[in-house]
C-alpha positions as MATLAB code, in Angstrom:
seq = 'XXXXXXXXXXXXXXXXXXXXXXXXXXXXXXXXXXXXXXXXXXXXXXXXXXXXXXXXXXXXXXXXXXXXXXXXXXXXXXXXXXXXXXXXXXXXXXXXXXXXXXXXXXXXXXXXXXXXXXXXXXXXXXXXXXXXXXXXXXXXXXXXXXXXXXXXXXXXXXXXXXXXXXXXXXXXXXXXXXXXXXXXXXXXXXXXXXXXXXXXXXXXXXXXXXXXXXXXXXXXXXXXXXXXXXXXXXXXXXXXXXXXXXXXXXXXXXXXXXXXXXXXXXXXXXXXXXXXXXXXXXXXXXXXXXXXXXXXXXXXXXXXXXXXXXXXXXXXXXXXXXXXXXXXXXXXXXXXXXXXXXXXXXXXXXXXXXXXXXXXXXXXXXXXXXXXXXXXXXXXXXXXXXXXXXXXXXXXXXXXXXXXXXXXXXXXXXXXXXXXXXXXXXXXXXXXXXXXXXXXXXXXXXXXXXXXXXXXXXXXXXXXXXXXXXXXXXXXXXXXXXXXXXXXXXXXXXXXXXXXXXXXXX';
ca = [
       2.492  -20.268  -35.238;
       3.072  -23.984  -35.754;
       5.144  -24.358  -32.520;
       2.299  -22.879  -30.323;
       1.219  -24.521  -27.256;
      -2.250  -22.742  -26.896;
      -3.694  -20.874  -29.452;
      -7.050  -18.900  -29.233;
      -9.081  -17.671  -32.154;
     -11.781  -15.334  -32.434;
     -12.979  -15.465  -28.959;
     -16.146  -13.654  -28.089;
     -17.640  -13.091  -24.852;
     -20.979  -10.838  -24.201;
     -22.518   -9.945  -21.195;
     -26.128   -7.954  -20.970;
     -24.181   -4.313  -21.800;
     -21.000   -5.398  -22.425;
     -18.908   -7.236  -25.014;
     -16.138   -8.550  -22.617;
     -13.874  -10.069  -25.095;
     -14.000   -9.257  -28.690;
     -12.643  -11.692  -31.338;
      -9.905  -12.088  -29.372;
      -6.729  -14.263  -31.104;
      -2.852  -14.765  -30.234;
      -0.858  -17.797  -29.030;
       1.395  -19.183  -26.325;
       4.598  -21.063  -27.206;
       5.662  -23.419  -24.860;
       8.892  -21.804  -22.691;
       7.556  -18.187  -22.631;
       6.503  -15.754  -19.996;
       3.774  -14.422  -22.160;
       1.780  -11.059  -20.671;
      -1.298  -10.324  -20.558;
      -2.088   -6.549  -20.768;
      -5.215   -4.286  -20.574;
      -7.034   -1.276  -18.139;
      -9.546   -2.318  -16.020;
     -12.424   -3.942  -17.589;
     -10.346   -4.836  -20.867;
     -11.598   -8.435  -20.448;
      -8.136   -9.761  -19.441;
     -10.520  -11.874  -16.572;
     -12.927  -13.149  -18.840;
     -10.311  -15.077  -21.248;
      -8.455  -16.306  -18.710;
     -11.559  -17.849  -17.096;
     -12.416  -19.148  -21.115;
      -8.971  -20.745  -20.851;
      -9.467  -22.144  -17.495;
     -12.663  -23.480  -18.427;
     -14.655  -21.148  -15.834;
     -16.750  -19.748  -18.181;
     -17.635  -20.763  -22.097;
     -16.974  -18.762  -24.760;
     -20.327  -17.289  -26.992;
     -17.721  -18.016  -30.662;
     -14.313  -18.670  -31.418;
     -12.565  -21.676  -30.477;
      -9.109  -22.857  -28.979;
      -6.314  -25.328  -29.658;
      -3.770  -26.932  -27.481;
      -1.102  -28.750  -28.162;
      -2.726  -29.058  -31.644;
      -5.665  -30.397  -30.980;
      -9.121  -28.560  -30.140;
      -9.504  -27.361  -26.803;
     -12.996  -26.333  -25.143;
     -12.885  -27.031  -21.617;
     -16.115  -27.511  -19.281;
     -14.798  -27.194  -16.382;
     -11.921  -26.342  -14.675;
     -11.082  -29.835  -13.982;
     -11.171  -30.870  -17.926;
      -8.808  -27.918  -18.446;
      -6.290  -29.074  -15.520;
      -6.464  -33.025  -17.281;
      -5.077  -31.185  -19.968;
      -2.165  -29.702  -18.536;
      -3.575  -25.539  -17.971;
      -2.848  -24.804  -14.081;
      -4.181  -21.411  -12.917;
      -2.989  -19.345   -8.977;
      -5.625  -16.856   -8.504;
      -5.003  -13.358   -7.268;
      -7.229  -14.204   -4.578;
      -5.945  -17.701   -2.769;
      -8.416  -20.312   -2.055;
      -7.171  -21.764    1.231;
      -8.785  -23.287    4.347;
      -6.597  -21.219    7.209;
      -7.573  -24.069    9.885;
      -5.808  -26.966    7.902;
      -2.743  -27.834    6.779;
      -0.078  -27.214    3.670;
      -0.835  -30.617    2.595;
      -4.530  -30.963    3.701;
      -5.083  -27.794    1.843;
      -3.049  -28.947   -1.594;
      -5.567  -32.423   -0.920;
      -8.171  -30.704   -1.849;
      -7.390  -29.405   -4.810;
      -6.585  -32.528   -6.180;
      -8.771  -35.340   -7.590;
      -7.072  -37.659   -6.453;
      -4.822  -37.454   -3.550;
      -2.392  -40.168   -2.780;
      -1.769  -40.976    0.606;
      -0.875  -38.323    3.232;
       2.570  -39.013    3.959;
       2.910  -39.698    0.060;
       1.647  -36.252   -0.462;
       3.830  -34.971    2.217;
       6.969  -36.220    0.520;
       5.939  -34.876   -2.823;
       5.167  -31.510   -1.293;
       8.543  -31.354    0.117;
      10.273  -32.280   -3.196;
       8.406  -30.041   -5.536;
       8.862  -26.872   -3.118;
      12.202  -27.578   -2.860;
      13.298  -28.038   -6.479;
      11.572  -24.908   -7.210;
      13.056  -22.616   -4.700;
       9.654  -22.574   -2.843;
      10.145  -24.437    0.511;
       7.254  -25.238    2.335;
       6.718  -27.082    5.565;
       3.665  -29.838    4.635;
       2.453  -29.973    8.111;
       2.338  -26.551    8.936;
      -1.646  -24.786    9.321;
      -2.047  -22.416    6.361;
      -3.591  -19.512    8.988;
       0.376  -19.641   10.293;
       1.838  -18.935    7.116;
       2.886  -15.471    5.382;
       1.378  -14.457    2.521;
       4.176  -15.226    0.639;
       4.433  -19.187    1.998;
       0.509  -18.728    0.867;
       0.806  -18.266   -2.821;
       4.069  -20.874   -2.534;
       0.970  -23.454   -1.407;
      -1.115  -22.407   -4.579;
       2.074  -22.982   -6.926;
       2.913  -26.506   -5.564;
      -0.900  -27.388   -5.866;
      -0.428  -26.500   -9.394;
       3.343  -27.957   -9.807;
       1.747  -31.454   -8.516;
      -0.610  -31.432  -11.570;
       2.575  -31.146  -13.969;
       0.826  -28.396  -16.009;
       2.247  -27.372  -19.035;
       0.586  -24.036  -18.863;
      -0.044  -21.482  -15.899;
      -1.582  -19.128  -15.567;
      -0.975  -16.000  -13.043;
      -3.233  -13.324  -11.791;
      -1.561  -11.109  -10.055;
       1.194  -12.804   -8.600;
       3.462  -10.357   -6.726;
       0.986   -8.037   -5.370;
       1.411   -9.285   -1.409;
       5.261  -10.299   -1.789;
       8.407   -8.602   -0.439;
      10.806   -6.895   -3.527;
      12.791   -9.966   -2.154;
       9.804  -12.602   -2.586;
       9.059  -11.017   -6.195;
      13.344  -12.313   -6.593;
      12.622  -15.668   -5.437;
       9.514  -15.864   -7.730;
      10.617  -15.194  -10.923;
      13.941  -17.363  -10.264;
      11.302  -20.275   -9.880;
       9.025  -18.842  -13.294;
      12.385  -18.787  -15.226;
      12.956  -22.437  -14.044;
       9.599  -23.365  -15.156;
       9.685  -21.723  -18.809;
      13.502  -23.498  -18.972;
      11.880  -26.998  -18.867;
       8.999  -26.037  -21.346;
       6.507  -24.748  -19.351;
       4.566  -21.637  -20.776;
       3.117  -18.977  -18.392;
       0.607  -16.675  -18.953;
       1.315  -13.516  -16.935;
      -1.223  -10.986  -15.794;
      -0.013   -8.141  -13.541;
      -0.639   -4.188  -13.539;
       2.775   -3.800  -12.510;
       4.437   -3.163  -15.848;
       8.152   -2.928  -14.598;
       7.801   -5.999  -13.555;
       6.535   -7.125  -16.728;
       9.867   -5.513  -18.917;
      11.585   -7.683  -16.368;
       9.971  -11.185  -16.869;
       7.880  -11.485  -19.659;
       8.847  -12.264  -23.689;
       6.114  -11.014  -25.172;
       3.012   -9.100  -24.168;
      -0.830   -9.106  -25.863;
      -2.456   -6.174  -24.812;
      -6.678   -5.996  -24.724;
      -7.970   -2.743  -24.909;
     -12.125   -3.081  -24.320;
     -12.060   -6.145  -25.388;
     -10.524   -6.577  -28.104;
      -6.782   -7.413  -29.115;
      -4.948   -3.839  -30.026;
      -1.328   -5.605  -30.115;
       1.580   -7.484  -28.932;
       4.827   -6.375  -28.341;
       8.204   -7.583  -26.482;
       8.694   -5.570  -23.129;
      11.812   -5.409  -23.026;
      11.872   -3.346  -25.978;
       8.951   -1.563  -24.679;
       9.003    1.484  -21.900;
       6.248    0.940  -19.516;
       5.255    4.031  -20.347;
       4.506    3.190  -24.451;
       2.704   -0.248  -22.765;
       0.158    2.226  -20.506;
      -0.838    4.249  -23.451;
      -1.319    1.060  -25.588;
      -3.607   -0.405  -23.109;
      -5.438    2.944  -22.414;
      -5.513    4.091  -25.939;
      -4.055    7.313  -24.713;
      -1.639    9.682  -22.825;
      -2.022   10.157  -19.024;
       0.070   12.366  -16.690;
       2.178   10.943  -14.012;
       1.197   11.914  -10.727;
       2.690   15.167   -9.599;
       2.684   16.943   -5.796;
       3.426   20.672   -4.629;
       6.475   20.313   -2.558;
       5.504   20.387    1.139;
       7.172   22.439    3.574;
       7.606   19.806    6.381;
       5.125   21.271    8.791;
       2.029   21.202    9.613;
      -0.870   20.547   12.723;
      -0.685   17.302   14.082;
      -4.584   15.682   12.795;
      -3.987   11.661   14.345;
      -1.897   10.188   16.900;
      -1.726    7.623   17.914;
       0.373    6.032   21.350;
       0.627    3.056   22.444;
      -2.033    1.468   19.815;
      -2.402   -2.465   21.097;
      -5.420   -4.145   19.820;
      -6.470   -8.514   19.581;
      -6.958   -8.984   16.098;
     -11.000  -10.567   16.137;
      -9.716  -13.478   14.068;
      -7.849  -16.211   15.193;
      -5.627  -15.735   12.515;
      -4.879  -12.326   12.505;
      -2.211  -10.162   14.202;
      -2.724   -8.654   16.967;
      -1.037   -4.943   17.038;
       1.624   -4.322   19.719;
       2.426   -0.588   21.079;
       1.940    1.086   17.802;
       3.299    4.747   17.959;
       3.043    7.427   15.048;
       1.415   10.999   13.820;
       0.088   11.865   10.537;
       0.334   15.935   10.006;
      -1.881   18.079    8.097;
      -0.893   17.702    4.331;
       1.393   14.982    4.909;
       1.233   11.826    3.212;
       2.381    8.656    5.959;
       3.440    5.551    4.234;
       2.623    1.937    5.790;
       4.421   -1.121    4.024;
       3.868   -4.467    5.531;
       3.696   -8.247    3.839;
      -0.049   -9.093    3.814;
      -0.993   -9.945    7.172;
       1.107   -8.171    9.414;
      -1.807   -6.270   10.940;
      -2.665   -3.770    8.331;
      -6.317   -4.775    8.273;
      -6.381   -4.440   12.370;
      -4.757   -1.226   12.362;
      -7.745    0.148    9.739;
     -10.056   -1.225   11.639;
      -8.697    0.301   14.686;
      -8.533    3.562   13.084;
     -11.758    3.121   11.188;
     -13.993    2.344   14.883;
     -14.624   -1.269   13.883;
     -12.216   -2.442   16.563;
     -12.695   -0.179   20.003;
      -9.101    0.528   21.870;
      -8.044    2.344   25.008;
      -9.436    6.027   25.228;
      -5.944    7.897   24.593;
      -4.365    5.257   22.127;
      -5.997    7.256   19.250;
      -6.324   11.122   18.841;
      -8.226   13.243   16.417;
      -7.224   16.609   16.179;
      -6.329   16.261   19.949;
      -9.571   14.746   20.815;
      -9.415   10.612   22.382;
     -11.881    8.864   20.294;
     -10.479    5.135   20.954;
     -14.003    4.402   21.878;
     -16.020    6.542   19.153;
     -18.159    4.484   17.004;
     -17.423    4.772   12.572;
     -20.012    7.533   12.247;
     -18.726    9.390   14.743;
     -15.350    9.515   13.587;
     -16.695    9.870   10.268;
     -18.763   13.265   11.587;
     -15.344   14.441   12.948;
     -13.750   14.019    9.393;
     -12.242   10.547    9.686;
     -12.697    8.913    6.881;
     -11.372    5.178    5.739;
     -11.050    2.660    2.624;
     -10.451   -1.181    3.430;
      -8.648   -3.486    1.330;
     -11.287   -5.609    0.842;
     -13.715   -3.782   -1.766;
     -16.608   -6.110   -2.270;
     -18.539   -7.111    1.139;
     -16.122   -4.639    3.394;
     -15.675   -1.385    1.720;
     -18.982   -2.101   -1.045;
     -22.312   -4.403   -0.557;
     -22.237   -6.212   -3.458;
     -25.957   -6.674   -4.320;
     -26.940   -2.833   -3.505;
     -26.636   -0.617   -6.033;
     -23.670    2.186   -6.647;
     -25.645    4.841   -5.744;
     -27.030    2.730   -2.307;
     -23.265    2.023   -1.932;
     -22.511    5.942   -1.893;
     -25.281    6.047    0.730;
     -23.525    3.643    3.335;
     -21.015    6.083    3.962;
     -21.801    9.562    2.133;
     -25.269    9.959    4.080;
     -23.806   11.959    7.528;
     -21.180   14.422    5.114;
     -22.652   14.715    1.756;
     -25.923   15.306    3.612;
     -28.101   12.817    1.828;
     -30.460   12.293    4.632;
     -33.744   14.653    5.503;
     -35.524   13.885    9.285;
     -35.140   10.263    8.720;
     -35.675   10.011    5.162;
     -32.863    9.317    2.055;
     -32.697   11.989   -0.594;
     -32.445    9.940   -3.596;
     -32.083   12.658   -6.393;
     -29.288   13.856   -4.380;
     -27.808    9.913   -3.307;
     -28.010    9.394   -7.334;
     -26.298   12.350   -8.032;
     -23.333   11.904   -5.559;
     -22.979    8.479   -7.115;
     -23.008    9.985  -10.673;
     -20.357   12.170   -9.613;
     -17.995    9.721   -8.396;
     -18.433    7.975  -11.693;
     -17.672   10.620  -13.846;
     -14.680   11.819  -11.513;
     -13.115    8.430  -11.284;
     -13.750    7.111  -14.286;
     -15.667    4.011  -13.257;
     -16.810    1.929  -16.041;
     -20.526    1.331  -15.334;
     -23.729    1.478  -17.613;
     -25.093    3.517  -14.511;
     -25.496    4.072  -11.150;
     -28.014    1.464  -10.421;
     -25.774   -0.855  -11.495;
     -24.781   -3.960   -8.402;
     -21.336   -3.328   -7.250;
     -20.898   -6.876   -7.607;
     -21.057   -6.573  -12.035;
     -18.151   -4.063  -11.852;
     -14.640   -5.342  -12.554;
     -12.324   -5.039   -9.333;
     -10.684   -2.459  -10.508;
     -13.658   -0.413  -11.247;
     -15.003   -1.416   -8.027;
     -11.825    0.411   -6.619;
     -12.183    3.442   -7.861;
     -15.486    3.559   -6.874;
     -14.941    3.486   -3.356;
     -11.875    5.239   -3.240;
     -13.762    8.293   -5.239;
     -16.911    8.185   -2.600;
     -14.219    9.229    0.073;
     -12.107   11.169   -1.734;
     -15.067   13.424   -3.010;
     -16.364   13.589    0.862;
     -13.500   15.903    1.607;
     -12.034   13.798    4.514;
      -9.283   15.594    7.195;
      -7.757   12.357    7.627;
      -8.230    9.478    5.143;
      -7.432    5.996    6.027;
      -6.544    3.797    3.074;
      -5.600    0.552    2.488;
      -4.453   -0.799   -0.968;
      -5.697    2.314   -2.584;
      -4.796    0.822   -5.945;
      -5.135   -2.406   -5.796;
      -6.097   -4.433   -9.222;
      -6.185   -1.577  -10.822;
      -4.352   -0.750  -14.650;
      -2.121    1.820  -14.609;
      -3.821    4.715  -15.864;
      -6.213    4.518  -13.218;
      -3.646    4.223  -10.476;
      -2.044    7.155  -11.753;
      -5.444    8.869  -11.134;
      -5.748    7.153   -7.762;
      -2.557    8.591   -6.580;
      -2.865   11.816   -8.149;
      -6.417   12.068   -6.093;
      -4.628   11.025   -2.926;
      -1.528   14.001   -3.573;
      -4.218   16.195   -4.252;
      -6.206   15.779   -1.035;
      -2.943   16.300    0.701;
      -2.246   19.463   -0.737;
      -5.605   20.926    0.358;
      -4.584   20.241    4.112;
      -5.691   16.468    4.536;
      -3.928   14.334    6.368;
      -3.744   10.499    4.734;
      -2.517    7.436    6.021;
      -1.758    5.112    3.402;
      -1.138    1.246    4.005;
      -0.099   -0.619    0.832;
       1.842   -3.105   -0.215;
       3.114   -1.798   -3.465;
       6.354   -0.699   -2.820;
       6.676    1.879   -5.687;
       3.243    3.231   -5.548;
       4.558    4.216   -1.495;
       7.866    5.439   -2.408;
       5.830    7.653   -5.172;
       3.367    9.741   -3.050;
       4.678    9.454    0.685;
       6.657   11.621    2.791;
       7.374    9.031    5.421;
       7.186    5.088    5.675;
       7.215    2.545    8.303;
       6.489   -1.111    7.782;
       4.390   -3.339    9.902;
       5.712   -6.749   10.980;
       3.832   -8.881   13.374;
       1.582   -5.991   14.505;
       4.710   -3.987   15.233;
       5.575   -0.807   13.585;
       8.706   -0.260   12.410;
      10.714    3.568   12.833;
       9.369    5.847   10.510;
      11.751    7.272    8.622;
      11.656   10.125    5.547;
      10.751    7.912    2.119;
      13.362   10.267    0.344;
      16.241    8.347    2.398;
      15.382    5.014    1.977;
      16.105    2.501   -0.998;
      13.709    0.031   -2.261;
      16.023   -2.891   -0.395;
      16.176   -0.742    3.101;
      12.469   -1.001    3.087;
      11.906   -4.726    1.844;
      14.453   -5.136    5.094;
      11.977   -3.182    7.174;
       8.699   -5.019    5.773;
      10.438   -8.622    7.094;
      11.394   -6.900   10.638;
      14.665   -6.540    9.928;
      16.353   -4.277   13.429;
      16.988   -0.841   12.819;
      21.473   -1.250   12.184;
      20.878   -3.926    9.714;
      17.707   -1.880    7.694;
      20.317    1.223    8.263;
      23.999   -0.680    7.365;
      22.454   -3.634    5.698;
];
């Protein structure tokens, strides 16, 4: 296309065992939300890091703006006008909005300069932002807003966009998109990678879609169900998740009263008088804008962080001051958000990894020693349950994708036949077909009698598999109400601690 603003040919990217990116080709035109589609391990990371300059590719070559385009580094490819906001943000919490956006720039003007232009920029864009506020203060929300000025300051003429909306409010997401559209109206181009392909019908123009690598299409959402964009990327049919309908009753298995727990980092939240009960079978939803004390409240659950004897009950039993393994002995089992150094160690091995926390239930210890035939094979069973895209299990968690990553530790507890699971983001990262299989896991557990706690901040996923929801705000939790009588804007209310008459009127 002669009008194109980036265009990428034949790109080719090999790692030992894998071919990440395949002769990979398509272009960008300037004023276009432009998708970028593909399961887990497709290689959607890997060209975007090509683009950004983060890694070189092994053939092909790019263009921009006409003229070749290979860049070193990432600060060659943001001379030339390509501006990228991770999924994961890259801010100091102990300074501030414009000490942070400093830093990212080579070279800052004067602070009360900066200040000025912060101010401007957020506000022209619908993306107000305070430039002398500390970061560790700020929502998650007012976070990525700090990642899209740093970027805005640069004047890019492309952007890229990893994951944007996966720690917004359905009201954020609004605000968002109102500034993309403004952006793509004055000729910038955006490259747009998200798993959440309603979203993607919604916003983007056109979509290229990698399936192992390689480029198996484009197509315009819009015309496209997000159903016909799944199968494209997976290269089949999958099943939606489906549950049993539940009968409302059921033993009590955790409950907690009066939960109130200091978060260990000065920037968390601390939780305040958390009340609620999780039933055998039943599925409890917990919504919550990053970093309203979902990580504490794991933790809490999980052993990490000790509380007052009775806040916490297991099957009757106080075990505020139980240690992890010996929750984990009394079925309690738990997934963290944070896969790779929390939930995984990344330079151990998968089937090491399904030691750390299969060795009391799966049995893989003997008088001291580990059975390894029987670690490996608990390992190899995970893969091949969940799907995990490995070449084996002595493979470092650190060389899978995220996404494989995630079904690799959600699988380990899944297949340890927890009472109560714990989860947090079960999802997260991951394409659609593999969420599907996620949730479907989850629905099953709860049908055989477990009782799951799930804390995520994807709305739809939520309204999909739970029976209840509350949302946590500032380390309070919300009523919990029945999912079936709530609308996606009642709970988006709840999530920014809106009272009960305006989440129930409002």
């Amino acid at each position: 296309m002669t009008d194109a603003l980036l265009t990428i040919s034949g790109l080719t990217k090999t790692y030992p065992g894998v071919k990440a990116n395949d002769d990979v080709s398509f272009d960008i035109v300037p004023g276009e939300v432009h998708a970028l589609l593909g399961e887990n391990g497709a290689g959607k990371s890997t060209l975007v890091k090509m683009i950004y300059g983060l890694v070189k590719p092994d053939s092909g070559h790019m263009t921009l703006r006409g003229a070749p385009y290979a860049p070193s580094e990432p600060r060659a490819a943001r001379a030339a006008g390509v501006a990228m906001v991770f999924q994961h943000f890259s801010l100091f919490d102990a300074l501030s909005v414009s000490e942070n956006i400093a830093l990212g720039m080579e070279t800052p003007p004067p602070m009360r300069d900066l200040a000025r232009r912060i101010r401007e920029v957020s506000e022209t864009y619908g993306l107000p932002l305070d430039p002398h506020r500390a970061v560790g203060d700020l929502s998650a929300g007012e976070r990525q807003r700090v990642e899209i000025v740093r970027c805005l300051l640069q004047d890019p003429r492309l952007l890229i966009m990893d994951e944007p909306t996966s720690v917004l409010t359905p009201q954020e997401v609004d605000i968002l998109f109102q500034t993309l559209r403004k952006l793509t109206s004055e000729g910038v181009a955006i490259l747009y990678i998200s798993h959440k392909l309603e979203e993607i019908r919604t916003l983007c123009d056109r979509a290229t879609i990698l399936r192992h690598g390689r480029n198996v299409g484009t197509c315009i959402p819009a015309e496209t169900s997000a159903r016909d964009m799944a199968q494209i990327m997976v290269g089949a049919s999958f099943d939606a998740p489906a549950r049993a309908p539940r009968d409302g009753t059921g033993e009590v298995m955790l409950d907690i009263s009066g939960l109130s727990v200091a978060s260990p980092s000065p920037f968390g939240t601390a939780l305040k008088n958390v009340h609620l009960t999780v039933a055998r079978g039943e599925i409890l939803g917990i919504g919550g804008v990053a970093g309203n004390g979902q990580d504490e409240l794991l933790a809490a659950l999980s052993g990490e962080l000790r509380s007052a004897p009775g806040a916490i009950r297991l099957k009757g039993q106080a075990i505020g001051r139980l240690s992890p393994a010996a929750r984990r002995d009394m079925g309690l089992l738990t997934a963290p958000e944070e896969r790779l150094g929390h939930a995984a160690a990344p330079n151990m091995s998968l089937t090491e990894n399904a030691l750390l926390t299969g060795a009391q239930r799966r049995g893989l210890l003997a008088r001291g020693f580990i059975r390894w035939p029987a670690t490996r094979a608990f390992a190899e069973q995970i893969i091949d349950r969940f799907d995990v895209r490995t070449p084996g299990p002595e493979t470092a968690a650190r060389a899978l994708s995220g996404g494989n990553l995630q079904k690799f530790v959600i699988g380990r507890e899944v297949l340890q036949d927890p009472e109560v699971l714990i989860v947090n983001q079960p999802t997260w990262g991951v394409d659609a077909a593999a969420a599907a299989a996620i949730r479907q896991a989850i629905l099953d557990l709860a049908a055989g009698g477990a009782a799951i706690l799930c804390i995520s901040q994807d709305l739809d996923e939520l309204l999909e598999i739970s029976d209840r929801f509350g949302a946590l705000n500032e380390g309070r939790l919300s009523d919990i109400r029945p999912t079936a009588e709530l609308s996606l804007d009642q709970i988006g209310l709840m999530m920014g601690g809106a009272h009960d008459m305006e989440v129930a009127h409002g």
